[in-house]
N, C-alpha and C positions, 0 to 999 in steps of 0.2 A: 598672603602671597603664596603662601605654599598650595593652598587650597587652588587655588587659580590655576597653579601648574599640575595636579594632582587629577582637580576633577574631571577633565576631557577623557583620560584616559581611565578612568572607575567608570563613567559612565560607560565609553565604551566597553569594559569589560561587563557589566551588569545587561547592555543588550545582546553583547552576544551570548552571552548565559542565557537572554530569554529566546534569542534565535535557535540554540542548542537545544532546551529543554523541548520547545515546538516541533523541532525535528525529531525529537525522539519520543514525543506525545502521536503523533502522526505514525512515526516508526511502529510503534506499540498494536496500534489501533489498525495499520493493516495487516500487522500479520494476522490479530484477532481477527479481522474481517477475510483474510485468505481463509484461517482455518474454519470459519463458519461457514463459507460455500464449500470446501470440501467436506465436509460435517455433512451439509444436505446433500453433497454428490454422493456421497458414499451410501445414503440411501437407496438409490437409483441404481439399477442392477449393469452392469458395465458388459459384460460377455463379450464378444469381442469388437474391436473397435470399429471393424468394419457396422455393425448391426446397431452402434450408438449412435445417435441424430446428436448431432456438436451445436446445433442450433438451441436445441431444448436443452443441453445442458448447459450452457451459456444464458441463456433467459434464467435457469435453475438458479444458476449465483449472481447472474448477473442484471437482469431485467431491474425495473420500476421496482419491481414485489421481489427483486432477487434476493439472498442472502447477505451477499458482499455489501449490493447500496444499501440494504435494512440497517446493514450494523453500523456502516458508514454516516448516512446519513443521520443515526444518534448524535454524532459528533458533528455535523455539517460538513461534511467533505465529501461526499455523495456527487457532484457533480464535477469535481478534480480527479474521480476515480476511476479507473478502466482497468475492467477484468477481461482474462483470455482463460477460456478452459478448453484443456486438450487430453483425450485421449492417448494414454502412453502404453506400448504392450511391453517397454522395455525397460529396467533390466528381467523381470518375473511377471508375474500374472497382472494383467489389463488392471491400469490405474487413472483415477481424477487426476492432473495436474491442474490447479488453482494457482494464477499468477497476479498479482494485483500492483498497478502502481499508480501514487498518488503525486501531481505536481501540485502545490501548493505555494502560496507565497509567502514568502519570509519577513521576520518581523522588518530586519534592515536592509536581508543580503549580502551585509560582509562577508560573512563566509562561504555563501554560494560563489559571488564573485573573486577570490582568493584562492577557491577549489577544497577548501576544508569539509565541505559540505556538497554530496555531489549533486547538480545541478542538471534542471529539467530546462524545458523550451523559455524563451527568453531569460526573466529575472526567477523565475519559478525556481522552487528545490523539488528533489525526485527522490522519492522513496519507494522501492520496489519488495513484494515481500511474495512469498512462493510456498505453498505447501501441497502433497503429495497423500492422497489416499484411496484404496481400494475399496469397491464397491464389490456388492454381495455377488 
């Protein structure tokens, strides 16, 4: 009897431990996947913004062969992932901003739809991660 009243709510606490752990396996994986296209950006000589093609550095992190989908796509979230790279001359000298975010869907969704977990277009979760670096 007890078991009966007990287990509804262990299971649900063991899926959303595995919707949590997901989120933050994903969490993980874009920031590593931001800091990789700013890795490669920081290669690429920045001078000033005006004279950088946003195109080509956007293909840089972001294409087929980019950075961001290379690391992504290890994990298979390569096609949940959209990168924005922009040129920033502010607050100090011209920088990569690397933006990455990943909608993915969740093991159940409880907690996307509760709000515990902040939430992307339809049922999807959103995971946004951002890194900053200067090129030579």
């Amino acid at each position: 009897m007890e078991l009966a009243l007990i287990l509804p709510m262990l299971v649900m606490l063991l899926l959303g431990l595995l919707d949590y752990g997901k989120y933050l396996f994903v969490s993980l994986n874009a920031t590593e996947a931001a800091r990789e296209g700013a890795r490669k950006l920081s290669q690429t000589a920045v001078g000033n913004c005006a004279q950088t093609a946003a195109t080509t550095a956007t293909t840089t992190a972001q294409g087929s062969s980019g950075a961001v989908k290379l690391f992504m796509a290890q994990v298979g979230l390569d096609t949940q992932t959209t990168v924005t790279v922009t040129c920033q001359t502010t607050p100090v000298n011209p920088t990569w901003l690397v933006q990455v975010q990943v909608d993915y869907q969740p093991t159940i969704g409880y907690m996307t739809a509760k709000g515990l977990m902040p939430k992307g277009t339809g049922t999807t979760a959103r995971v946004k991660a951002r890194l900053a670096m200067r090129g030579y």
